[in-house]
N, CA, C and O atoms as a GROMACS GRO file, in nm:
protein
  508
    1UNK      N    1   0.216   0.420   1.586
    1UNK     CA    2   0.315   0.324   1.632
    1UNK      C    3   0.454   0.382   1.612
    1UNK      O    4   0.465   0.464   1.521
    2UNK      N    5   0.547   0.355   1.676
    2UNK     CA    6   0.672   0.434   1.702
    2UNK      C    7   0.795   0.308   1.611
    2UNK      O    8   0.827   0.194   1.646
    3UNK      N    9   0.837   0.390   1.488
    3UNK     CA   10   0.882   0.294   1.409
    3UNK      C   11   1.026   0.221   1.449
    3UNK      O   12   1.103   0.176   1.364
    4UNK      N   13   1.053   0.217   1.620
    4UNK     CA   14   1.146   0.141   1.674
    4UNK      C   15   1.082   0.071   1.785
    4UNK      O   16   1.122   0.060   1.901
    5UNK      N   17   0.969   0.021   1.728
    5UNK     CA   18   0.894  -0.085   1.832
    5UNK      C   19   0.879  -0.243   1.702
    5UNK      O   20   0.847  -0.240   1.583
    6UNK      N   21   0.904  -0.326   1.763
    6UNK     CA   22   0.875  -0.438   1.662
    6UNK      C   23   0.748  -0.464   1.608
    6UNK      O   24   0.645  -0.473   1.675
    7UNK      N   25   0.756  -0.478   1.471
    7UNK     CA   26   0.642  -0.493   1.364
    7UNK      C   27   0.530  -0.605   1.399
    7UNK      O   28   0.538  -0.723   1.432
    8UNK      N   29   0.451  -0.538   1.383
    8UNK     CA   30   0.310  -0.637   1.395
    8UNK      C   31   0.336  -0.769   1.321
    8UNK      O   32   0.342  -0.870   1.391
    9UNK      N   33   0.349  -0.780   1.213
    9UNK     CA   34   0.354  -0.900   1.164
    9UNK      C   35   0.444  -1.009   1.196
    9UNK      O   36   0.462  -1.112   1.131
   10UNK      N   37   0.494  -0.976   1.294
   10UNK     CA   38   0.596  -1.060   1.338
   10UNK      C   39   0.728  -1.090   1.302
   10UNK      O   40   0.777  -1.182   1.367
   11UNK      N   41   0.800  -1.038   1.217
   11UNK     CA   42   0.932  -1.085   1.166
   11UNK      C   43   1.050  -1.096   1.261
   11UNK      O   44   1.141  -1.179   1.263
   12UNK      N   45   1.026  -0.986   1.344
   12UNK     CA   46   1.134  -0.957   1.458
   12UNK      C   47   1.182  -0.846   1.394
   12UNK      O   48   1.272  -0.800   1.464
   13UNK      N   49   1.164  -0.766   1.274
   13UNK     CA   50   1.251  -0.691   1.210
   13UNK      C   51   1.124  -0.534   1.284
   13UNK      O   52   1.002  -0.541   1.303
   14UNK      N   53   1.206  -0.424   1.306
   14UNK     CA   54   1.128  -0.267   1.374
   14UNK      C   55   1.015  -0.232   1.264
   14UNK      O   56   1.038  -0.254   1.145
   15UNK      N   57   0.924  -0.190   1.296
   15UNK     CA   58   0.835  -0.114   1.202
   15UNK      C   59   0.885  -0.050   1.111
   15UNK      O   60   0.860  -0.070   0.992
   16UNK      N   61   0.978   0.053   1.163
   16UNK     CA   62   1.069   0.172   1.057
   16UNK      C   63   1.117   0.085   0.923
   16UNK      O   64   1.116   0.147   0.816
   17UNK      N   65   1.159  -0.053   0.923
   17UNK     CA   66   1.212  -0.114   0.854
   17UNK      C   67   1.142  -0.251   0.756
   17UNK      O   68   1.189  -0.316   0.663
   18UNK      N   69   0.999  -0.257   0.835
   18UNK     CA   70   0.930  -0.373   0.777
   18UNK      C   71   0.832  -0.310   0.712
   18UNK      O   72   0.834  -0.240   0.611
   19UNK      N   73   0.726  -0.353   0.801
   19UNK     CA   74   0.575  -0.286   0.732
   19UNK      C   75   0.592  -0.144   0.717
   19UNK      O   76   0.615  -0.110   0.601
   20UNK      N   77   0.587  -0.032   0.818
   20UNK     CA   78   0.614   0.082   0.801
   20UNK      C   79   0.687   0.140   0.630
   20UNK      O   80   0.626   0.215   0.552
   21UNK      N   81   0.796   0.095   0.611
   21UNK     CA   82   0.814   0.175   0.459
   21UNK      C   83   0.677   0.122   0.341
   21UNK      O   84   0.638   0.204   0.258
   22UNK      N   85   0.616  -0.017   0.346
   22UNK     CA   86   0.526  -0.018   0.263
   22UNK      C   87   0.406   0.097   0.311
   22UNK      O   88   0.363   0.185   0.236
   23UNK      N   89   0.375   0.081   0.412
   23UNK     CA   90   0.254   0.168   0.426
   23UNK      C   91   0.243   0.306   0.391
   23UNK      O   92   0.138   0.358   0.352
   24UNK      N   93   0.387   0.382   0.411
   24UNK     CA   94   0.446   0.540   0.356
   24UNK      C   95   0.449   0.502   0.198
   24UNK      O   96   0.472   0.601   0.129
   25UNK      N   97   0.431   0.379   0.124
   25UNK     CA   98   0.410   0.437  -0.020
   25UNK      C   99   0.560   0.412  -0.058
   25UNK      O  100   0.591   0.414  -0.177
   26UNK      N  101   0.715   0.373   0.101
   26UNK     CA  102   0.824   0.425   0.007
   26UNK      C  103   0.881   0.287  -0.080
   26UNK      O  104   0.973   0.284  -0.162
   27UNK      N  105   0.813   0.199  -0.042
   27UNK     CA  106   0.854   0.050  -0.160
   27UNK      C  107   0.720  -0.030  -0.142
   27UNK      O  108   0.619   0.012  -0.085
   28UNK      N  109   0.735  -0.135  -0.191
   28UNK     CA  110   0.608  -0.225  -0.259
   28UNK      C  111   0.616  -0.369  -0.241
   28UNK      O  112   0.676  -0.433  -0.328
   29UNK      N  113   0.569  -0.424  -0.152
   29UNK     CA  114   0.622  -0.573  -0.121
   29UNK      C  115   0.600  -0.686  -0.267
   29UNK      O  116   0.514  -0.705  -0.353
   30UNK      N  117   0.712  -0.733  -0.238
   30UNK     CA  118   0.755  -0.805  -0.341
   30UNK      C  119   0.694  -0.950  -0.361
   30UNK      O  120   0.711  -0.988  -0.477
   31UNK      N  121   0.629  -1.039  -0.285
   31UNK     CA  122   0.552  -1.125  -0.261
   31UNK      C  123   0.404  -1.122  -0.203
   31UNK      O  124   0.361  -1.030  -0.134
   32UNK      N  125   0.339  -1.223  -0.235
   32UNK     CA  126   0.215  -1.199  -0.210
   32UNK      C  127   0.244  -1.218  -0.023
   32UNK      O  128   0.172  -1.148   0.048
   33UNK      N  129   0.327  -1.292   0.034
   33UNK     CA  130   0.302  -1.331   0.147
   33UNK      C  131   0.398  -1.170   0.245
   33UNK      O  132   0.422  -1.178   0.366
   34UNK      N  133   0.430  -1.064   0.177
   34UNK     CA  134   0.482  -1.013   0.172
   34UNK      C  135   0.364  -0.912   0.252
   34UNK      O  136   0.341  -0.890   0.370
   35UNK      N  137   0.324  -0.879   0.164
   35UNK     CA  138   0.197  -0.805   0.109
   35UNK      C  139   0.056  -0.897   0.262
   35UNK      O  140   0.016  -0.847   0.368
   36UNK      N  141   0.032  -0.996   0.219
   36UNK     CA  142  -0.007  -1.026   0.355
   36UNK      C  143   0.019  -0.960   0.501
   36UNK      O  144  -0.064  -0.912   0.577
   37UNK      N  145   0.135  -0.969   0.514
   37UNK     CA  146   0.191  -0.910   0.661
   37UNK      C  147   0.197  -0.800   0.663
   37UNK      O  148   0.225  -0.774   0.780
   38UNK      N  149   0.188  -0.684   0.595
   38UNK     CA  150   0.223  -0.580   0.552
   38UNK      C  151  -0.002  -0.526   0.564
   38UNK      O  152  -0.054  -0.434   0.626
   39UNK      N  153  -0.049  -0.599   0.504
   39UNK     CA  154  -0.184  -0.564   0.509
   39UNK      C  155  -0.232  -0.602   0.670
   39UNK      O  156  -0.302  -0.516   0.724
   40UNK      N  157  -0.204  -0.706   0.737
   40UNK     CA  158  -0.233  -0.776   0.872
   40UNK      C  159  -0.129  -0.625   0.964
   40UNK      O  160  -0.185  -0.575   1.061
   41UNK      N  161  -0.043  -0.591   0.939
   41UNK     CA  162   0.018  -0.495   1.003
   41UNK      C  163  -0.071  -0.393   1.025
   41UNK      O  164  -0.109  -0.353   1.135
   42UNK      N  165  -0.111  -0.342   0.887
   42UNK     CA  166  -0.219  -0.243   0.861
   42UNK      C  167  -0.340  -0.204   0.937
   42UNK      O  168  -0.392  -0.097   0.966
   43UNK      N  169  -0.370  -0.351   0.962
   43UNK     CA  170  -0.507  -0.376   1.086
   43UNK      C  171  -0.435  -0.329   1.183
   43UNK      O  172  -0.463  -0.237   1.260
   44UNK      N  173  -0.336  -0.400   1.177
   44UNK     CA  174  -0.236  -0.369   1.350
   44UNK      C  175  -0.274  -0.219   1.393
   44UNK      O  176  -0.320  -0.183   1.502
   45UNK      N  177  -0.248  -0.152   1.300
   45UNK     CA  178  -0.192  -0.026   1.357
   45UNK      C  179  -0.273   0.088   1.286
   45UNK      O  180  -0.242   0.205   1.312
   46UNK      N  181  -0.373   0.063   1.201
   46UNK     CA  182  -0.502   0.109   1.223
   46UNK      C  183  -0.529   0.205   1.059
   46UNK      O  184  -0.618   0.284   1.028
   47UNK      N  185  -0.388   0.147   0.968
   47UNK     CA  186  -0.362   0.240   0.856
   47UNK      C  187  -0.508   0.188   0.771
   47UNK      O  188  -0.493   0.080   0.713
   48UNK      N  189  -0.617   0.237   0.760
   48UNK     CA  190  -0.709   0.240   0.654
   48UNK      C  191  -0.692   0.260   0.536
   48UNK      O  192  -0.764   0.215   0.447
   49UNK      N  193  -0.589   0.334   0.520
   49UNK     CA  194  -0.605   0.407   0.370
   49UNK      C  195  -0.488   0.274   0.342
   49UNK      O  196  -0.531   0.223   0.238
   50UNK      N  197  -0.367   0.196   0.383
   50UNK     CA  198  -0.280   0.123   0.334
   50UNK      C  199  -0.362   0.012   0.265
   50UNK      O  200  -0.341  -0.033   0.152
   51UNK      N  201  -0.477  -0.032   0.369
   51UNK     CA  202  -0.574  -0.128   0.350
   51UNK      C  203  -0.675  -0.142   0.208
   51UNK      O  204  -0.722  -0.234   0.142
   52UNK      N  205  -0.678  -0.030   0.207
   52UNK     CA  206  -0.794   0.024   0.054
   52UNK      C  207  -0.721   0.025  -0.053
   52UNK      O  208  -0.783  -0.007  -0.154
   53UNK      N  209  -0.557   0.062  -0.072
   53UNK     CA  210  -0.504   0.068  -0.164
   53UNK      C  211  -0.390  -0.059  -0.193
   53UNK      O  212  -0.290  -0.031  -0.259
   54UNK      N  213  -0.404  -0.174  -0.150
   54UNK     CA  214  -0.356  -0.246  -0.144
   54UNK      C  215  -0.506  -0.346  -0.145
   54UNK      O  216  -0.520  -0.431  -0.056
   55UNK      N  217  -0.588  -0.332  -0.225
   55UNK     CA  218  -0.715  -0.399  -0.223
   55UNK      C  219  -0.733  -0.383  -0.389
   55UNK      O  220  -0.748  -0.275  -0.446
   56UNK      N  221  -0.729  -0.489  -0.442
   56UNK     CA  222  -0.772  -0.524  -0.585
   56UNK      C  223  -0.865  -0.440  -0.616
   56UNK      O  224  -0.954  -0.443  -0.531
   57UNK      N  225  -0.894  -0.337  -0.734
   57UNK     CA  226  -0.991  -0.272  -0.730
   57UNK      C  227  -1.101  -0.355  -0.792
   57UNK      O  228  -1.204  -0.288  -0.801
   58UNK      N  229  -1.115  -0.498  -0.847
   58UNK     CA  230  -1.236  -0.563  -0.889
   58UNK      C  231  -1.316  -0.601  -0.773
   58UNK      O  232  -1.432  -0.641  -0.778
   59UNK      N  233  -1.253  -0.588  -0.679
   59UNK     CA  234  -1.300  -0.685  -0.517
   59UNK      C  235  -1.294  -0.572  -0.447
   59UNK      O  236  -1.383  -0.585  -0.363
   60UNK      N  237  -1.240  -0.464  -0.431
   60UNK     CA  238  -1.273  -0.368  -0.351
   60UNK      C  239  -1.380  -0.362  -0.280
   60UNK      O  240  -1.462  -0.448  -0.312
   61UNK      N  241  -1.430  -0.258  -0.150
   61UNK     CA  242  -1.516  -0.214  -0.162
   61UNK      C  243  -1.505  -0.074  -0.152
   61UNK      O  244  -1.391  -0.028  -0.165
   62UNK      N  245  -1.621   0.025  -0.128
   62UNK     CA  246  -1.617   0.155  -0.147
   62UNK      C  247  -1.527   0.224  -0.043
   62UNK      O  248  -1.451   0.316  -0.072
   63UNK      N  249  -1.546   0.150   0.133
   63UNK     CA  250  -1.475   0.195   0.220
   63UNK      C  251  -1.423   0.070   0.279
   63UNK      O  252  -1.462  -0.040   0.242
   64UNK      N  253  -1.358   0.083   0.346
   64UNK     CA  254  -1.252  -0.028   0.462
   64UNK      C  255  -1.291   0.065   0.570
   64UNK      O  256  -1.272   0.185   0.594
   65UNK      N  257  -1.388  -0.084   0.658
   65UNK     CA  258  -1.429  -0.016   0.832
   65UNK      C  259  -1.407  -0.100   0.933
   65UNK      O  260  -1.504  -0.127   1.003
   66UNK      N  261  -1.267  -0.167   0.970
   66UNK     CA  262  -1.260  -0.243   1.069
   66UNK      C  263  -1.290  -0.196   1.164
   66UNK      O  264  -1.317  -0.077   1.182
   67UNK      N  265  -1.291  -0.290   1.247
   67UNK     CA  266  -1.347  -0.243   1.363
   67UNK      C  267  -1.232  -0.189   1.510
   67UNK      O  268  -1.146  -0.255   1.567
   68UNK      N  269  -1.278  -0.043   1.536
   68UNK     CA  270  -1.138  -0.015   1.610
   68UNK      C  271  -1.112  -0.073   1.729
   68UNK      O  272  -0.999  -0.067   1.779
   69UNK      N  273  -1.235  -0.147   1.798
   69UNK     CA  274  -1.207  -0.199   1.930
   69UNK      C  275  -1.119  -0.324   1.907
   69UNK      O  276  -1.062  -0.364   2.009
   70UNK      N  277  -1.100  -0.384   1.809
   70UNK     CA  278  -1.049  -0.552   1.767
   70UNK      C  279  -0.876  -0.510   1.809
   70UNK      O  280  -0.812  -0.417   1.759
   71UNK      N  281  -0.841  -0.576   1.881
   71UNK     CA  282  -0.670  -0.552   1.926
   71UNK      C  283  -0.597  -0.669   1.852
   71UNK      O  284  -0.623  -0.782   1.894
   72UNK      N  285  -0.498  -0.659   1.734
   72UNK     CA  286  -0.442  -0.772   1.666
   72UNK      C  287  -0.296  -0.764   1.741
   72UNK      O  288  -0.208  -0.683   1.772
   73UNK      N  289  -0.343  -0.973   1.752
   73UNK     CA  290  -0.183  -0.978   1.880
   73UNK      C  291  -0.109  -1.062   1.789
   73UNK      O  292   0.005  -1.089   1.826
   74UNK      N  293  -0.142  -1.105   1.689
   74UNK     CA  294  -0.015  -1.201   1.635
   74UNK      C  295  -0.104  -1.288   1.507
   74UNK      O  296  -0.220  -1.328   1.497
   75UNK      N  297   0.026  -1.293   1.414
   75UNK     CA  298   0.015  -1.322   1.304
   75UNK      C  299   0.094  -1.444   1.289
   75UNK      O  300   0.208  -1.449   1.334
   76UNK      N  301   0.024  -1.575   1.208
   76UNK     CA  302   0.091  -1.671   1.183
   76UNK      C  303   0.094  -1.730   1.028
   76UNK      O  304  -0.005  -1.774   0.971
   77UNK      N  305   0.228  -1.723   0.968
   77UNK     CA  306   0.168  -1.784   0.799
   77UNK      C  307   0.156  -1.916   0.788
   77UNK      O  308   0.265  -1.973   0.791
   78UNK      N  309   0.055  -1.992   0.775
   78UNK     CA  310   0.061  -2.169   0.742
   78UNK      C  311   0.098  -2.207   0.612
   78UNK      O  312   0.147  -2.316   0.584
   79UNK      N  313   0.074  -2.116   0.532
   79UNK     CA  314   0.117  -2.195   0.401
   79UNK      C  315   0.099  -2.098   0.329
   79UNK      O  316   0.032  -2.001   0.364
   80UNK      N  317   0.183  -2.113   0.165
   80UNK     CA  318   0.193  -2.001   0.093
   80UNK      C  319   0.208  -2.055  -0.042
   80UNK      O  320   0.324  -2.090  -0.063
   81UNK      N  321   0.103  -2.080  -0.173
   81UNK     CA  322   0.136  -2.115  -0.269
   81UNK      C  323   0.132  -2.025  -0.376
   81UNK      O  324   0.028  -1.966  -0.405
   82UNK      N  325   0.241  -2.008  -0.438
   82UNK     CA  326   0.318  -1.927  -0.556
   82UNK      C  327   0.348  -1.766  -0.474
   82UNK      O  328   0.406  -1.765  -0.365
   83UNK      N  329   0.311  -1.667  -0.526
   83UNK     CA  330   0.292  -1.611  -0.500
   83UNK      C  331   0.489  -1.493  -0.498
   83UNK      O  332   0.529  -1.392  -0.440
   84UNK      N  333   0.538  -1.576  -0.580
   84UNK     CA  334   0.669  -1.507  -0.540
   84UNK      C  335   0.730  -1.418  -0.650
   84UNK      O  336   0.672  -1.424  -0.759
   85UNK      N  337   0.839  -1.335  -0.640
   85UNK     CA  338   0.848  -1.247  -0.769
   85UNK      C  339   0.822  -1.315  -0.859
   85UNK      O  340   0.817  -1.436  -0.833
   86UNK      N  341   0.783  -1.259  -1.040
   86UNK     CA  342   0.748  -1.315  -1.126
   86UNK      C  343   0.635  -1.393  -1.200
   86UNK      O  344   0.608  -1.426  -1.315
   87UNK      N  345   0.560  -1.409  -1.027
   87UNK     CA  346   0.393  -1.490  -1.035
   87UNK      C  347   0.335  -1.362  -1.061
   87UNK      O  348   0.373  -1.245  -1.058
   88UNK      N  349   0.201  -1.442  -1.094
   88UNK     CA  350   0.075  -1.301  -1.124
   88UNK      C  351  -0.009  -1.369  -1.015
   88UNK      O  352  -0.097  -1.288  -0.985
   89UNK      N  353  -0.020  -1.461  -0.955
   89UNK     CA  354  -0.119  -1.488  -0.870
   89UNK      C  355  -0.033  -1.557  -0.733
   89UNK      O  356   0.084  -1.595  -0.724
   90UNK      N  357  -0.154  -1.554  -0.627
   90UNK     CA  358  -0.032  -1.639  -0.476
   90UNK      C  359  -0.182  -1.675  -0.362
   90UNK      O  360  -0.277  -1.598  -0.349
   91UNK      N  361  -0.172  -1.779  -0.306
   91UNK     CA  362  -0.236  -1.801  -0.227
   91UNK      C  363  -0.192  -1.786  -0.098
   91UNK      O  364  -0.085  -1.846  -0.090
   92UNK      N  365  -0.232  -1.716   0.050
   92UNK     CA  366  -0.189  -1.754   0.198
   92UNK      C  367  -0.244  -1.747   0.243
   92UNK      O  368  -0.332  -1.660   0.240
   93UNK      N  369  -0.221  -1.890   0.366
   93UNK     CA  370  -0.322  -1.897   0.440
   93UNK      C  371  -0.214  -1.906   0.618
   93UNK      O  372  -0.106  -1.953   0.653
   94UNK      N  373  -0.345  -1.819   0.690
   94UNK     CA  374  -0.263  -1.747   0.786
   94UNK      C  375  -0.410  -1.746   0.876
   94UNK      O  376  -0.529  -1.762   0.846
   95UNK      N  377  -0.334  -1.719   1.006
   95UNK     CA  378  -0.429  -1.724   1.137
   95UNK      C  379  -0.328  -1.591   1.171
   95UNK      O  380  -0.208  -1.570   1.164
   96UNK      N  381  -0.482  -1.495   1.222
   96UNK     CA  382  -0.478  -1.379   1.324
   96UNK      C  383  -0.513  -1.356   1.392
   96UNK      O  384  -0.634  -1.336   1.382
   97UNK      N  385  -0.458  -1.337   1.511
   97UNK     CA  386  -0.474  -1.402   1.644
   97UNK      C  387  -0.520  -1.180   1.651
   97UNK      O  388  -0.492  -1.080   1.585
   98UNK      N  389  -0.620  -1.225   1.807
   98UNK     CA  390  -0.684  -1.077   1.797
   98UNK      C  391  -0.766  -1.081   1.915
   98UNK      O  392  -0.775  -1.201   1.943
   99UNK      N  393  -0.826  -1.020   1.992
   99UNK     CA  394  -0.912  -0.924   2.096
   99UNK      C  395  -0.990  -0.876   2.051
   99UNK      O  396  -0.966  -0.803   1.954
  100UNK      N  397  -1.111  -0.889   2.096
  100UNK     CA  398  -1.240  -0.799   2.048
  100UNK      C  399  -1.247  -0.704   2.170
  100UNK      O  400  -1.172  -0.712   2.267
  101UNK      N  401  -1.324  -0.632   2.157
  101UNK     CA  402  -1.339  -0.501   2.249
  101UNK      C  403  -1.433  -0.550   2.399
  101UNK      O  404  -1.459  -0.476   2.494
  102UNK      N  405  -1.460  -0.653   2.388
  102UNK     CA  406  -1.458  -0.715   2.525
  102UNK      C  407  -1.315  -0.795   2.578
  102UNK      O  408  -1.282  -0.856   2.680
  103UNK      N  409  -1.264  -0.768   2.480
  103UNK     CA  410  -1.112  -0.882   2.523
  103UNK      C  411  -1.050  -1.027   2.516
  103UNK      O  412  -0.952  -1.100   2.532
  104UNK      N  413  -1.230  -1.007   2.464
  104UNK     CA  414  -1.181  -1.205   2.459
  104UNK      C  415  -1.110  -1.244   2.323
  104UNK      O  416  -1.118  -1.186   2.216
  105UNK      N  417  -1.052  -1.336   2.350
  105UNK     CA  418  -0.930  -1.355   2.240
  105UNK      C  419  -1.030  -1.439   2.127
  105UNK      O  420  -1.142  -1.485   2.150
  106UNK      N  421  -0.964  -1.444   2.017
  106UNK     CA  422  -1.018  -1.522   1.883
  106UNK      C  423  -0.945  -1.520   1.766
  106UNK      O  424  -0.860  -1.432   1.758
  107UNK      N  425  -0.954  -1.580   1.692
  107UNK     CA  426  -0.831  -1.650   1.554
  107UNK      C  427  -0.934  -1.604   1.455
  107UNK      O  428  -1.051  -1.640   1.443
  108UNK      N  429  -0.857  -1.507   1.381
  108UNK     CA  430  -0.970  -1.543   1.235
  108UNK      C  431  -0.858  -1.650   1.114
  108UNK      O  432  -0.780  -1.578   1.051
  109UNK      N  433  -0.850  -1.748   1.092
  109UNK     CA  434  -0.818  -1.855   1.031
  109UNK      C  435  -0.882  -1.804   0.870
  109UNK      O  436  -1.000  -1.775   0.850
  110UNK      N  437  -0.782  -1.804   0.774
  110UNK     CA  438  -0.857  -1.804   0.619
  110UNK      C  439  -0.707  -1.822   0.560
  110UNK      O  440  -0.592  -1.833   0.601
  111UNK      N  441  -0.798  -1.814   0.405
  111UNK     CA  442  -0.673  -1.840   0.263
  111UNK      C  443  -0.682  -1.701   0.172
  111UNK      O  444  -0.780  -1.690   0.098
  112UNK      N  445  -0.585  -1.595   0.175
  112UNK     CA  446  -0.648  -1.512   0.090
  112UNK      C  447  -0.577  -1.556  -0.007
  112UNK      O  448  -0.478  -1.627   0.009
  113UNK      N  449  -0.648  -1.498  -0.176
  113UNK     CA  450  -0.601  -1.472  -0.272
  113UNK      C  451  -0.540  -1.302  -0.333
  113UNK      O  452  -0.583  -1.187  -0.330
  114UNK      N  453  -0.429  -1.365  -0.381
  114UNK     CA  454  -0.345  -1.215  -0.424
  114UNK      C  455  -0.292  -1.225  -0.562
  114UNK      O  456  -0.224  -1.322  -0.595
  115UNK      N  457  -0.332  -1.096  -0.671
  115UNK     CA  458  -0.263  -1.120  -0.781
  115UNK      C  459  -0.213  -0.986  -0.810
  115UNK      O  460  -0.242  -0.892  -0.736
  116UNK      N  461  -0.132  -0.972  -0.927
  116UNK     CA  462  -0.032  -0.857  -0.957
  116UNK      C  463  -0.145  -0.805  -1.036
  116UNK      O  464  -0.244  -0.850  -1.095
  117UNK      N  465  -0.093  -0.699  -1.014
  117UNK     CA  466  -0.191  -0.555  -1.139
  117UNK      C  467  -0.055  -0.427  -1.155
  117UNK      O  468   0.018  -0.383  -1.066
  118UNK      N  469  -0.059  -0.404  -1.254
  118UNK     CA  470   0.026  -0.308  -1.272
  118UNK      C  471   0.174  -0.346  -1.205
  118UNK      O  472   0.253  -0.254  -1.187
  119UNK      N  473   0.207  -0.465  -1.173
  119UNK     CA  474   0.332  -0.461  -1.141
  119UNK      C  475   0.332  -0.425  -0.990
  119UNK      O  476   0.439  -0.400  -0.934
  120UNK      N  477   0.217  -0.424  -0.925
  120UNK     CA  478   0.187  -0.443  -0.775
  120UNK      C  479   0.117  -0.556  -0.709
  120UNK      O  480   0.014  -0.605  -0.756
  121UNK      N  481   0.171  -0.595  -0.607
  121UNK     CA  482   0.069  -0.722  -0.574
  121UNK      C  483  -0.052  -0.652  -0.446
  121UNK      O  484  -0.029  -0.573  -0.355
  122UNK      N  485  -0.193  -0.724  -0.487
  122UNK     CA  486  -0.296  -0.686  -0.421
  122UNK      C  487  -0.357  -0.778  -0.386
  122UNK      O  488  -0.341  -0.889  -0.436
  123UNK      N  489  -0.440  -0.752  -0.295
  123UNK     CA  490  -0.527  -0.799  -0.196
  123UNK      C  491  -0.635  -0.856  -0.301
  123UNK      O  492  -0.691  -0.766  -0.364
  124UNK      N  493  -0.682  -1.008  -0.340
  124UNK     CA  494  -0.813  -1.086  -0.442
  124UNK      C  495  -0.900  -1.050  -0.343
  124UNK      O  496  -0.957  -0.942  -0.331
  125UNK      N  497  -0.909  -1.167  -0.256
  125UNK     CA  498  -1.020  -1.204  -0.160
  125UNK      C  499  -0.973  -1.275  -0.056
  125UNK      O  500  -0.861  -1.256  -0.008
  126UNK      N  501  -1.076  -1.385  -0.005
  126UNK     CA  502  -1.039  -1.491   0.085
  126UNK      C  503  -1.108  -1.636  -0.032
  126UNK      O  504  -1.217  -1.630  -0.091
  127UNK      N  505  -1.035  -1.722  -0.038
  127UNK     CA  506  -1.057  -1.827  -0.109
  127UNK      C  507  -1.156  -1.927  -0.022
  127UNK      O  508  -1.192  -2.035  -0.070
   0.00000   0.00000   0.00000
């Protein structure tokens, strides 16, 4: 993705400037809902390895294998509890709007859970 095209997650703000510096490793999103868009970007644009390391290592799994035909068109946050500097834990719940490799459109709708480790916030689960 060309980091002067607008960010998957929707902010309106360029890749170069949103998701893009988390995924290079060069800062660390500061909220869990942060960290959400930043992981949903990830799908966007196909970063595996952003995905694995931004994954709780108790909940992990061994590999991250989305699926490459799935086209993600848009991200929506519904709600967001705690989850802001200073928390150790954050709930969001968000619809991702997406294309399967036949094209037909579909929402995956959930609540993930996110808590701090080391002073990073990560990926729990889905609640």
């Amino acid at each position: 993705m060309s980091g002067s095209q607008p960010c998957p997650c929707g902010t309106g703000e360029r890749y170069d400037r949103c998701c893009g510096p988390l995924h290079r490793g060069e800062r660390r999103p500061d909220t869990a809902a942060a960290l959400m868009r930043s992981r949903y970007s990830a799908f966007a644009v196909g970063d595996v390895d952003y995905l694995w390391r931004s994954w709780h290592p108790s909940t992990r799994p061994n590999r991250v294998d989305p699926d490459p035909g799935t086209v993600w068109t848009g991200l929506e946050i519904l709600d967001v509890v705690a989850g802001q500097p200073g928390d150790e834990r954050g709930e969001v719940e968000f619809r991702a709007h997406h294309r399967d490799p036949a094209g037909r459109p579909g929402v995956l709708h959930a609540r993930s859970r996110f808590a701090v480790r080391a002073g990073r916030w990560l990926y729990l689960d889905d609640a």
